[in-house]
C-alpha positions in Angstrom: 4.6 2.9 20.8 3.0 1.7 23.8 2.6 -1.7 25.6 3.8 -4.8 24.0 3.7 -5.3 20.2 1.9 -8.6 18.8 4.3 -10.8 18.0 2.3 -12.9 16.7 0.5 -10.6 13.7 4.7 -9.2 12.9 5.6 -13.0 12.1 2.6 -14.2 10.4 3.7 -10.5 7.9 7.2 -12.2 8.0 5.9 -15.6 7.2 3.7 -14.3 3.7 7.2 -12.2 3.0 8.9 -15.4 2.9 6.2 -17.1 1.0 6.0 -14.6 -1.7 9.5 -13.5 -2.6 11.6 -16.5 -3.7 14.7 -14.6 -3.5 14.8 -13.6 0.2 16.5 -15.8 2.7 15.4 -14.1 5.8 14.0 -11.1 7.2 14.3 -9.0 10.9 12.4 -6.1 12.5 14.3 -4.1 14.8 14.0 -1.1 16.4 16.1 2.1 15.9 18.6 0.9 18.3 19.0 -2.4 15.8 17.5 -4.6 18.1 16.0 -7.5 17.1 11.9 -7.6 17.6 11.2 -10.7 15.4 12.8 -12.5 12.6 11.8 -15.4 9.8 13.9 -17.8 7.8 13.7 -20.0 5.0 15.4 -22.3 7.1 13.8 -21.8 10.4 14.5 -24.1 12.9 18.1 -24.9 11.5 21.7 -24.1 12.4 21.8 -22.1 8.9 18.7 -20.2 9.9 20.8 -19.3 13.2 24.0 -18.4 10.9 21.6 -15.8 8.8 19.9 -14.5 11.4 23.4 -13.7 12.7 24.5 -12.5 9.8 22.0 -9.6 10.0 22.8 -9.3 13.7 26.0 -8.5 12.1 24.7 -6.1 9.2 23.2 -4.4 12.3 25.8 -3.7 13.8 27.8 -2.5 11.4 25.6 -0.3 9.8 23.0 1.1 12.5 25.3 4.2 13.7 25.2 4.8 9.4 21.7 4.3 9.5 21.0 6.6 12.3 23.3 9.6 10.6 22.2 9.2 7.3 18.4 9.0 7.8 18.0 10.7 11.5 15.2 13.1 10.0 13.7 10.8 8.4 11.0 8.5 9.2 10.6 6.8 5.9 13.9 5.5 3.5 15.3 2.3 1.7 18.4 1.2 1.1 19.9 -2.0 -0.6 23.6 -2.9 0.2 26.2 -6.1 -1.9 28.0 -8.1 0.2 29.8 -11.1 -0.9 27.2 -12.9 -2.6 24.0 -11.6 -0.7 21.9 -8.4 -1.1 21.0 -6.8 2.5 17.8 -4.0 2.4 16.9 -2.3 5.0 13.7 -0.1 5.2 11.7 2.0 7.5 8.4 3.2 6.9 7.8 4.7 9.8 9.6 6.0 13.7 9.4 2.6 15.3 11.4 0.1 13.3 13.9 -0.8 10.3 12.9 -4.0 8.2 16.1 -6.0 7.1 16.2 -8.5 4.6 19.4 -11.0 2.8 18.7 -12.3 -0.6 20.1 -13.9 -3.2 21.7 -11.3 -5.6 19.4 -12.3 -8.1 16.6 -11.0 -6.7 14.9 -8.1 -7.9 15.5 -4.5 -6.3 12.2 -3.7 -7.5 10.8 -6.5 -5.5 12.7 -5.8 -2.6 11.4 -2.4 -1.9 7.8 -2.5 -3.3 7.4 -5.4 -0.4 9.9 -4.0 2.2 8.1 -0.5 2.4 4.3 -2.7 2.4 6.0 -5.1 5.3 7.3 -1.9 7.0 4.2 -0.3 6.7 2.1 -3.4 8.2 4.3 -3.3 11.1 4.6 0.1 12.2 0.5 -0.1 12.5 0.9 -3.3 14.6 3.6 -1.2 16.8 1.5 1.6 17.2 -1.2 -0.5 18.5 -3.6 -1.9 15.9 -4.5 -5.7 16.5 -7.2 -6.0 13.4 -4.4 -5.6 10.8 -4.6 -7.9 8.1 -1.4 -10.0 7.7 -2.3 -11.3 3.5 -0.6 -9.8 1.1 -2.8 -7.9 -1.2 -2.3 -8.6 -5.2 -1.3 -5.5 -6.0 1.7 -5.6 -4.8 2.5 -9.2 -6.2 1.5 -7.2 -9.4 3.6 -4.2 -8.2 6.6 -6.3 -7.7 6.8 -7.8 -10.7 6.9 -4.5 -12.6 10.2 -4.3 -15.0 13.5 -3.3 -13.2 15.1 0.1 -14.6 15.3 3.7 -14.5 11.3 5.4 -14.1 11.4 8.2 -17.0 12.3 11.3 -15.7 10.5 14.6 -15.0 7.0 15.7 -13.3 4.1 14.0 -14.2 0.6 15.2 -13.4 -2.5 12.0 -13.0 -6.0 12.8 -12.6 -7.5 9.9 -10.1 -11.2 10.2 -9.6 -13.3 8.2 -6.6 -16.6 7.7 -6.6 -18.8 5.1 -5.6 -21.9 5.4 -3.2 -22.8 8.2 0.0 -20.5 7.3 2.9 -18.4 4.7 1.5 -15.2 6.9 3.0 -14.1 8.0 -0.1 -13.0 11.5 1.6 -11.8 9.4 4.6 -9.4 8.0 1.6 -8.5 10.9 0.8 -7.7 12.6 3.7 -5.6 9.8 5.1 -3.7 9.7 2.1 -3.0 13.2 1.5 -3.1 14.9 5.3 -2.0 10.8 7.0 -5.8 12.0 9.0 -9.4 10.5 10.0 -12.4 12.2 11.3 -15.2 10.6 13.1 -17.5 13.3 11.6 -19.0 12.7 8.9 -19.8 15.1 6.0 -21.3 14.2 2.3 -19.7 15.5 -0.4 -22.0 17.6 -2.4 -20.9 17.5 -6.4 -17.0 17.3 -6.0 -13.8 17.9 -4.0 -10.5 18.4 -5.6 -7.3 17.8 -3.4 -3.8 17.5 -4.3 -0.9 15.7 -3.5 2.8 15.6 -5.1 4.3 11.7 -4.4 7.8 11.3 -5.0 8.7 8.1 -6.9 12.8 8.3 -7.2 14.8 11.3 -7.1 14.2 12.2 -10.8 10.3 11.1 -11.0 7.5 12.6 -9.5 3.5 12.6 -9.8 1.2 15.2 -8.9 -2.2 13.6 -8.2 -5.0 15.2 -8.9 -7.9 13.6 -6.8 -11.4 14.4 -7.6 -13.7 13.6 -4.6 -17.2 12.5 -6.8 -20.5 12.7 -4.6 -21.8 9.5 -4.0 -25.8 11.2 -5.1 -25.9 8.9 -8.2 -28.8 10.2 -9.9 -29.3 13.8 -9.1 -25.5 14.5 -10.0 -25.9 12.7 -13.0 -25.9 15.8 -15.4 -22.3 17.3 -14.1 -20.8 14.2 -13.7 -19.5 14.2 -17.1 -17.2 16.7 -16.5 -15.9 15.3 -13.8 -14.7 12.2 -15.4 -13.3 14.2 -18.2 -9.4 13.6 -19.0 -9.4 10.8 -16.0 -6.2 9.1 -15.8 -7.0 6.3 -13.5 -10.5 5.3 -11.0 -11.0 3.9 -7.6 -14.4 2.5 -7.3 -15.3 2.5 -3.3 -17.2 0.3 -1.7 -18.4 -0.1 2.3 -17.6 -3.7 3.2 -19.8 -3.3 6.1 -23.1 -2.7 4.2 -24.7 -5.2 2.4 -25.2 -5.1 -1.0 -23.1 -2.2 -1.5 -20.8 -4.1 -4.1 -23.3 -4.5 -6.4 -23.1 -0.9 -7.3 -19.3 -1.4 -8.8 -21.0 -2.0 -11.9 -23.2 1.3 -11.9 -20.1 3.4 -11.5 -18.4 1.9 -13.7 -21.2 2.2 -16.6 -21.1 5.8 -15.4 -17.8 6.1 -15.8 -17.6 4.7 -19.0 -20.5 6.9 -20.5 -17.6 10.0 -20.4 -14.4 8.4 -20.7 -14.4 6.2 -23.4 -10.5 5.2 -23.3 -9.4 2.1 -21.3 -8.0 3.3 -17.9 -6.7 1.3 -14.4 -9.8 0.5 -12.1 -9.0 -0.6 -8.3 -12.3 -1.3 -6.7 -11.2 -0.3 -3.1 -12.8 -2.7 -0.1 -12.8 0.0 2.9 -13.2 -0.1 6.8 -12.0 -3.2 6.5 -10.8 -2.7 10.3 -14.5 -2.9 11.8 -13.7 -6.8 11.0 -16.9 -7.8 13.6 -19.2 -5.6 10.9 -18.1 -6.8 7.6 -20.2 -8.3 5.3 -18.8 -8.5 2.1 -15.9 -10.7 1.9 -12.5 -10.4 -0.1 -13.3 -13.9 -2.5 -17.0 -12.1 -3.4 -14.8 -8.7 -4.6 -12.6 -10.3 -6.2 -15.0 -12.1 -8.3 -16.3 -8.5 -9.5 -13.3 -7.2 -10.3 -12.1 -10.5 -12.2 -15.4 -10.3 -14.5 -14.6 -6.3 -14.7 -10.7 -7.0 -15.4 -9.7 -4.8 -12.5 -7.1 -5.2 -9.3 -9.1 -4.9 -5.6 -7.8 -4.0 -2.2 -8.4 -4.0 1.4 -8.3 -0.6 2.8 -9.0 1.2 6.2 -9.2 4.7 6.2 -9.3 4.6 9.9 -6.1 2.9 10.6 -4.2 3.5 7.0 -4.2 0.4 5.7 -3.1 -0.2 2.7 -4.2 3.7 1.8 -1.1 4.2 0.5 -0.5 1.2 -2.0 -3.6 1.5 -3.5 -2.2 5.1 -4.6 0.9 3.9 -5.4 -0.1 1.3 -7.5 -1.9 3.9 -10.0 1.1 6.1 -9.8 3.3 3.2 -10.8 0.6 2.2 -13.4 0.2 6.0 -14.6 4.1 6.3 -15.0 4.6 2.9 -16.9 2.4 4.8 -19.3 3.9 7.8 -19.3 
Protein backbone atom coordinates (compact mmCIF):
# COMPACT_ATOMS: atom_id res chain seq x y z
CA UNK A 1 0.00 0.00 0.00
CA UNK A 2 1.46 3.13 -0.98
CA UNK A 3 0.56 6.89 -0.57
CA UNK A 4 -2.68 7.86 0.89
CA UNK A 5 -5.87 5.84 0.42
CA UNK A 6 -9.14 7.73 -0.99
CA UNK A 7 -11.09 8.28 1.63
CA UNK A 8 -13.48 9.50 -0.20
CA UNK A 9 -14.24 6.15 -2.69
CA UNK A 10 -13.92 3.76 1.10
CA UNK A 11 -16.99 5.93 2.46
CA UNK A 12 -19.10 6.24 -0.43
CA UNK A 13 -18.56 1.70 -0.35
CA UNK A 14 -19.51 2.33 3.41
CA UNK A 15 -22.41 4.58 2.56
CA UNK A 16 -24.22 1.80 -0.18
CA UNK A 17 -23.34 -0.90 2.76
CA UNK A 18 -25.43 1.10 4.98
CA UNK A 19 -28.06 1.64 2.32
CA UNK A 20 -28.46 -1.89 1.39
CA UNK A 21 -28.38 -4.01 4.51
CA UNK A 22 -31.14 -2.88 6.94
CA UNK A 23 -29.68 -4.82 9.70
CA UNK A 24 -26.25 -3.26 10.11
CA UNK A 25 -25.83 -0.32 12.45
CA UNK A 26 -22.40 0.65 11.48
CA UNK A 27 -19.32 -0.33 9.80
CA UNK A 28 -15.17 0.37 10.25
CA UNK A 29 -12.08 -0.39 8.09
CA UNK A 30 -8.99 -0.64 9.92
CA UNK A 31 -5.81 -1.85 9.37
CA UNK A 32 -4.08 -5.00 10.82
CA UNK A 33 -3.00 -3.06 13.78
CA UNK A 34 -7.08 -2.24 14.32
CA UNK A 35 -6.82 1.08 13.49
CA UNK A 36 -9.49 2.96 12.44
CA UNK A 37 -9.22 4.17 8.50
CA UNK A 38 -12.89 5.18 8.02
CA UNK A 39 -16.24 4.37 9.53
CA UNK A 40 -20.16 4.92 8.67
CA UNK A 41 -23.26 4.92 10.84
CA UNK A 42 -26.87 4.81 10.64
CA UNK A 43 -26.75 7.55 12.94
CA UNK A 44 -23.95 9.62 11.70
CA UNK A 45 -23.57 12.74 13.05
CA UNK A 46 -25.05 11.72 16.61
CA UNK A 47 -23.85 10.93 20.05
CA UNK A 48 -25.14 7.19 19.43
CA UNK A 49 -23.22 7.06 16.20
CA UNK A 50 -20.12 8.14 18.55
CA UNK A 51 -21.17 5.34 21.24
CA UNK A 52 -21.14 2.58 18.24
CA UNK A 53 -18.35 3.59 16.66
CA UNK A 54 -16.75 3.19 20.16
CA UNK A 55 -18.20 0.17 20.60
CA UNK A 56 -16.10 -1.33 17.75
CA UNK A 57 -13.20 0.69 18.92
CA UNK A 58 -13.81 -1.61 21.73
CA UNK A 59 -14.42 -4.98 19.75
CA UNK A 60 -11.00 -3.96 18.35
CA UNK A 61 -9.34 -4.00 20.98
CA UNK A 62 -10.36 -6.77 22.41
CA UNK A 63 -10.14 -9.05 19.73
CA UNK A 64 -7.23 -7.80 17.29
CA UNK A 65 -4.23 -9.79 19.20
CA UNK A 66 -7.13 -12.98 18.42
CA UNK A 67 -7.46 -11.83 15.17
CA UNK A 68 -3.79 -11.57 14.43
CA UNK A 69 -3.09 -15.30 15.97
CA UNK A 70 -5.79 -16.95 14.57
CA UNK A 71 -5.64 -15.71 10.97
CA UNK A 72 -1.73 -14.49 10.72
CA UNK A 73 -1.34 -16.63 7.40
CA UNK A 74 -4.04 -15.67 6.14
CA UNK A 75 -5.00 -12.99 3.93
CA UNK A 76 -8.60 -13.76 3.43
CA UNK A 77 -11.19 -14.95 6.53
CA UNK A 78 -14.67 -14.08 8.25
CA UNK A 79 -15.80 -14.25 11.36
CA UNK A 80 -19.18 -13.32 13.15
CA UNK A 81 -19.15 -12.93 16.96
CA UNK A 82 -22.80 -12.42 19.78
CA UNK A 83 -22.42 -9.96 22.13
CA UNK A 84 -25.24 -8.85 24.23
CA UNK A 85 -27.77 -8.02 21.76
CA UNK A 86 -25.55 -7.11 18.68
CA UNK A 87 -23.76 -9.37 16.01
CA UNK A 88 -20.01 -8.02 15.32
CA UNK A 89 -18.30 -9.48 11.73
CA UNK A 90 -15.21 -8.89 10.91
CA UNK A 91 -13.67 -9.72 7.51
CA UNK A 92 -10.57 -9.41 5.44
CA UNK A 93 -10.26 -9.98 1.93
CA UNK A 94 -7.03 -9.10 1.53
CA UNK A 95 -3.25 -7.83 3.51
CA UNK A 96 -4.24 -4.35 4.13
CA UNK A 97 -7.41 -4.13 6.18
CA UNK A 98 -10.21 -5.96 8.45
CA UNK A 99 -13.97 -4.74 7.71
CA UNK A 100 -15.99 -4.64 10.97
CA UNK A 101 -19.54 -4.41 11.23
CA UNK A 102 -22.48 -4.36 14.48
CA UNK A 103 -25.95 -5.43 13.57
CA UNK A 104 -28.93 -6.24 14.94
CA UNK A 105 -29.07 -10.05 15.73
CA UNK A 106 -31.58 -10.49 13.30
CA UNK A 107 -29.70 -9.91 10.54
CA UNK A 108 -28.75 -12.55 8.32
CA UNK A 109 -25.16 -14.20 8.48
CA UNK A 110 -25.62 -14.97 4.98
CA UNK A 111 -26.00 -11.29 4.31
CA UNK A 112 -23.27 -10.38 6.41
CA UNK A 113 -20.53 -12.13 4.73
CA UNK A 114 -21.70 -12.19 0.99
CA UNK A 115 -21.36 -8.12 1.41
CA UNK A 116 -18.51 -7.96 4.02
CA UNK A 117 -16.05 -10.10 1.67
CA UNK A 118 -17.54 -7.68 -1.65
CA UNK A 119 -16.91 -4.42 0.73
CA UNK A 120 -13.48 -5.92 1.74
CA UNK A 121 -12.70 -6.64 -1.63
CA UNK A 122 -13.65 -2.97 -2.93
CA UNK A 123 -11.39 -1.57 -0.47
CA UNK A 124 -8.34 -3.50 -0.57
CA UNK A 125 -8.26 -2.29 -4.57
CA UNK A 126 -8.73 1.30 -3.32
CA UNK A 127 -5.71 0.67 -0.73
CA UNK A 128 -3.59 -0.74 -3.24
CA UNK A 129 -4.08 2.20 -5.37
CA UNK A 130 -6.94 2.02 -7.82
CA UNK A 131 -9.02 5.39 -8.02
CA UNK A 132 -11.57 4.13 -11.00
CA UNK A 133 -13.23 1.64 -8.68
CA UNK A 134 -16.74 1.63 -8.78
CA UNK A 135 -18.41 2.24 -5.43
CA UNK A 136 -22.42 0.69 -6.59
CA UNK A 137 -23.25 -2.32 -5.45
CA UNK A 138 -23.77 -4.76 -8.23
CA UNK A 139 -27.27 -6.87 -8.13
CA UNK A 140 -25.80 -9.94 -7.73
CA UNK A 141 -24.91 -9.65 -4.69
CA UNK A 142 -28.35 -8.12 -3.48
CA UNK A 143 -29.47 -11.42 -5.21
CA UNK A 144 -26.53 -13.21 -3.47
CA UNK A 145 -27.50 -12.00 -0.13
CA UNK A 146 -30.80 -12.87 -0.07
CA UNK A 147 -30.08 -16.54 -0.72
CA UNK A 148 -31.72 -18.91 2.18
CA UNK A 149 -29.63 -19.20 5.47
CA UNK A 150 -28.42 -22.89 6.37
CA UNK A 151 -25.97 -25.54 5.92
CA UNK A 152 -24.63 -25.71 1.78
CA UNK A 153 -24.97 -29.66 1.04
CA UNK A 154 -21.92 -31.35 1.66
CA UNK A 155 -19.27 -32.92 -0.59
CA UNK A 156 -17.34 -31.93 -3.96
CA UNK A 157 -19.14 -30.64 -6.62
CA UNK A 158 -17.79 -30.28 -10.16
CA UNK A 159 -19.59 -27.01 -12.64
CA UNK A 160 -18.81 -26.70 -16.13
CA UNK A 161 -18.87 -22.64 -16.87
CA UNK A 162 -18.30 -21.77 -20.38
CA UNK A 163 -17.36 -17.93 -21.79
CA UNK A 164 -17.79 -16.88 -24.97
CA UNK A 165 -18.75 -13.87 -26.55
CA UNK A 166 -16.78 -11.92 -29.29
CA UNK A 167 -12.57 -11.73 -30.21
CA UNK A 168 -10.90 -9.67 -27.48
CA UNK A 169 -13.61 -9.08 -25.24
CA UNK A 170 -11.06 -10.40 -22.26
CA UNK A 171 -12.66 -13.45 -21.70
CA UNK A 172 -9.00 -15.13 -21.02
CA UNK A 173 -8.09 -11.89 -19.14
CA UNK A 174 -11.30 -13.29 -16.94
CA UNK A 175 -10.00 -16.09 -16.58
CA UNK A 176 -6.67 -15.61 -15.69
CA UNK A 177 -7.47 -13.14 -13.01
CA UNK A 178 -9.77 -15.43 -11.51
CA UNK A 179 -7.88 -18.54 -11.46
CA UNK A 180 -3.93 -17.29 -11.36
CA UNK A 181 -5.33 -13.39 -9.48
CA UNK A 182 -3.09 -12.20 -13.13
CA UNK A 183 -3.32 -9.71 -16.23
CA UNK A 184 -1.28 -9.56 -19.28
CA UNK A 185 -1.00 -6.66 -21.54
CA UNK A 186 -0.39 -9.05 -24.44
CA UNK A 187 -2.76 -10.08 -26.15
CA UNK A 188 -3.41 -13.59 -27.71
CA UNK A 189 -6.78 -14.97 -29.51
CA UNK A 190 -7.97 -17.97 -28.40
CA UNK A 191 -8.15 -20.40 -31.31
CA UNK A 192 -11.19 -23.07 -30.69
CA UNK A 193 -11.02 -23.46 -26.77
CA UNK A 194 -9.03 -23.28 -23.48
CA UNK A 195 -9.94 -25.33 -20.52
CA UNK A 196 -8.62 -24.22 -17.02
CA UNK A 197 -9.52 -25.24 -13.65
CA UNK A 198 -9.98 -24.00 -10.51
CA UNK A 199 -11.24 -25.73 -7.03
CA UNK A 200 -13.20 -22.69 -4.85
CA UNK A 201 -13.96 -23.47 -1.46
CA UNK A 202 -17.46 -22.53 -0.22
CA UNK A 203 -17.48 -23.68 3.71
CA UNK A 204 -15.38 -26.29 5.17
CA UNK A 205 -17.62 -29.14 3.98
CA UNK A 206 -18.52 -27.71 0.34
CA UNK A 207 -16.43 -27.31 -2.52
CA UNK A 208 -16.74 -26.67 -6.47
CA UNK A 209 -14.40 -27.54 -8.98
CA UNK A 210 -14.96 -25.21 -11.95
CA UNK A 211 -14.43 -26.22 -15.06
CA UNK A 212 -13.90 -23.12 -17.34
CA UNK A 213 -14.05 -23.55 -21.10
CA UNK A 214 -12.37 -20.53 -22.76
CA UNK A 215 -14.77 -20.37 -26.31
CA UNK A 216 -12.99 -18.50 -29.27
CA UNK A 217 -14.63 -15.46 -29.95
CA UNK A 218 -14.47 -16.60 -34.30
CA UNK A 219 -18.33 -16.91 -34.46
CA UNK A 220 -18.83 -18.35 -37.70
CA UNK A 221 -15.78 -20.35 -38.66
CA UNK A 222 -15.98 -22.31 -35.14
CA UNK A 223 -19.46 -22.78 -35.67
CA UNK A 224 -19.21 -26.60 -36.48
CA UNK A 225 -17.18 -27.62 -33.00
CA UNK A 226 -18.94 -25.37 -30.97
CA UNK A 227 -21.49 -27.79 -30.17
CA UNK A 228 -19.30 -29.74 -28.17
CA UNK A 229 -18.17 -27.30 -26.39
CA UNK A 230 -21.42 -26.29 -24.92
CA UNK A 231 -22.20 -29.79 -24.17
CA UNK A 232 -23.15 -30.70 -20.44
CA UNK A 233 -22.76 -26.71 -19.54
CA UNK A 234 -23.68 -25.99 -16.17
CA UNK A 235 -23.79 -22.21 -16.20
CA UNK A 236 -22.61 -19.17 -19.08
CA UNK A 237 -20.91 -15.88 -18.97
CA UNK A 238 -21.68 -13.93 -22.07
CA UNK A 239 -18.68 -11.14 -22.38
CA UNK A 240 -18.95 -8.16 -23.75
CA UNK A 241 -16.19 -5.00 -24.26
CA UNK A 242 -17.88 -1.99 -22.87
CA UNK A 243 -15.50 0.05 -24.68
CA UNK A 244 -16.52 -0.93 -28.23
CA UNK A 245 -19.55 0.09 -29.62
CA UNK A 246 -22.01 -2.08 -30.60
CA UNK A 247 -20.47 -4.92 -29.06
CA UNK A 248 -23.63 -5.73 -26.84
CA UNK A 249 -25.66 -6.41 -29.52
CA UNK A 250 -23.96 -9.67 -29.97
CA UNK A 251 -25.38 -11.05 -26.42
CA UNK A 252 -28.13 -12.25 -28.29
CA UNK A 253 -25.99 -14.22 -31.06
CA UNK A 254 -24.38 -16.15 -28.25
CA UNK A 255 -26.92 -16.77 -26.64
CA UNK A 256 -28.97 -18.30 -29.83
CA UNK A 257 -25.65 -20.23 -30.13
CA UNK A 258 -25.71 -21.38 -27.04
CA UNK A 259 -29.11 -22.45 -26.99
CA UNK A 260 -28.84 -24.42 -30.35
CA UNK A 261 -26.70 -27.21 -28.01
CA UNK A 262 -27.93 -26.86 -24.70
CA UNK A 263 -31.39 -27.07 -24.61
CA UNK A 264 -31.98 -27.04 -20.60
CA UNK A 265 -32.42 -23.65 -18.80
CA UNK A 266 -29.06 -22.63 -17.18
CA UNK A 267 -27.74 -19.24 -15.20
CA UNK A 268 -26.56 -16.56 -17.78
CA UNK A 269 -24.41 -13.40 -16.38
CA UNK A 270 -23.72 -11.14 -19.28
CA UNK A 271 -20.29 -9.85 -17.88
CA UNK A 272 -19.62 -5.83 -18.70
CA UNK A 273 -15.61 -5.88 -18.81
CA UNK A 274 -12.72 -3.17 -18.71
CA UNK A 275 -14.95 -1.30 -17.06
CA UNK A 276 -11.74 0.45 -15.42
CA UNK A 277 -10.86 2.36 -18.83
CA UNK A 278 -13.99 4.58 -17.53
CA UNK A 279 -12.71 7.64 -20.19
CA UNK A 280 -13.33 4.79 -23.12
CA UNK A 281 -16.61 3.23 -22.25
CA UNK A 282 -19.32 3.31 -24.38
CA UNK A 283 -21.85 1.15 -23.42
CA UNK A 284 -23.40 1.98 -20.17
CA UNK A 285 -24.73 -0.21 -17.14
CA UNK A 286 -28.78 1.04 -17.73
CA UNK A 287 -28.36 -0.15 -21.72
CA UNK A 288 -27.05 -3.85 -20.28
CA UNK A 289 -29.24 -4.15 -18.01
CA UNK A 290 -31.99 -3.67 -20.40
CA UNK A 291 -30.54 -6.85 -22.42
CA UNK A 292 -30.29 -8.92 -19.70
CA UNK A 293 -33.86 -8.03 -18.30
CA UNK A 294 -35.49 -8.95 -21.81
CA UNK A 295 -33.00 -12.18 -21.73
CA UNK A 296 -33.99 -12.88 -17.92
CA UNK A 297 -30.29 -12.86 -16.89
CA UNK A 298 -28.15 -10.99 -13.87
CA UNK A 299 -25.15 -8.45 -15.47
CA UNK A 300 -22.00 -7.23 -13.83
CA UNK A 301 -19.28 -4.80 -13.98
CA UNK A 302 -16.01 -6.36 -14.27
CA UNK A 303 -12.30 -5.36 -14.83
CA UNK A 304 -9.93 -7.93 -15.61
CA UNK A 305 -7.28 -5.44 -15.26
CA UNK A 306 -7.83 -4.46 -11.74
CA UNK A 307 -10.13 -7.62 -10.38
CA UNK A 308 -13.14 -6.15 -10.12
CA UNK A 309 -15.73 -7.82 -9.27
CA UNK A 310 -13.93 -11.04 -11.14
CA UNK A 311 -14.47 -12.90 -8.29
CA UNK A 312 -18.43 -12.40 -7.54
CA UNK A 313 -19.33 -12.93 -10.78
CA UNK A 314 -17.83 -16.59 -10.15
CA UNK A 315 -19.14 -16.82 -7.06
CA UNK A 316 -22.46 -16.07 -7.88
CA UNK A 317 -22.65 -19.26 -10.37
CA UNK A 318 -21.02 -21.33 -7.69
CA UNK A 319 -23.67 -20.31 -5.21
CA UNK A 320 -26.31 -20.75 -8.09
CA UNK A 321 -24.73 -24.21 -9.19
CA UNK A 322 -24.78 -25.43 -5.53
CA UNK A 323 -28.45 -24.25 -4.70
CA UNK A 324 -29.00 -26.81 -7.45
CA UNK A 325 -27.02 -29.34 -6.47
Amino acid sequence: MEGLPNIDLIQSLLENYMFDVDGAAAVAICDRDGFIIASESKEKGSHESDLVIGAISAFLDIYIDRIKSEYKTQSNFFNITSMQDKKFAYCSMGPHCILTTIADPTTSNTELRIYSEYIAGKVELILDGFDNVSTDIPEIIRVLSTRREGKLPKGQFTAKLILNGDFKVGKTSLIKRFVENNFSETYISTIGVEISKKSVVMDEDTSINFVLWDIGGQIGSMAPYRQRFYEGASAAFIVIDRTRPNNLESVKTWYKDIKTSVSRDIPVVIVGNKSDLQEEVVISEEEIKVVAKQLGFHHILTSARTGENVNEAFLYIAYRFIEKA
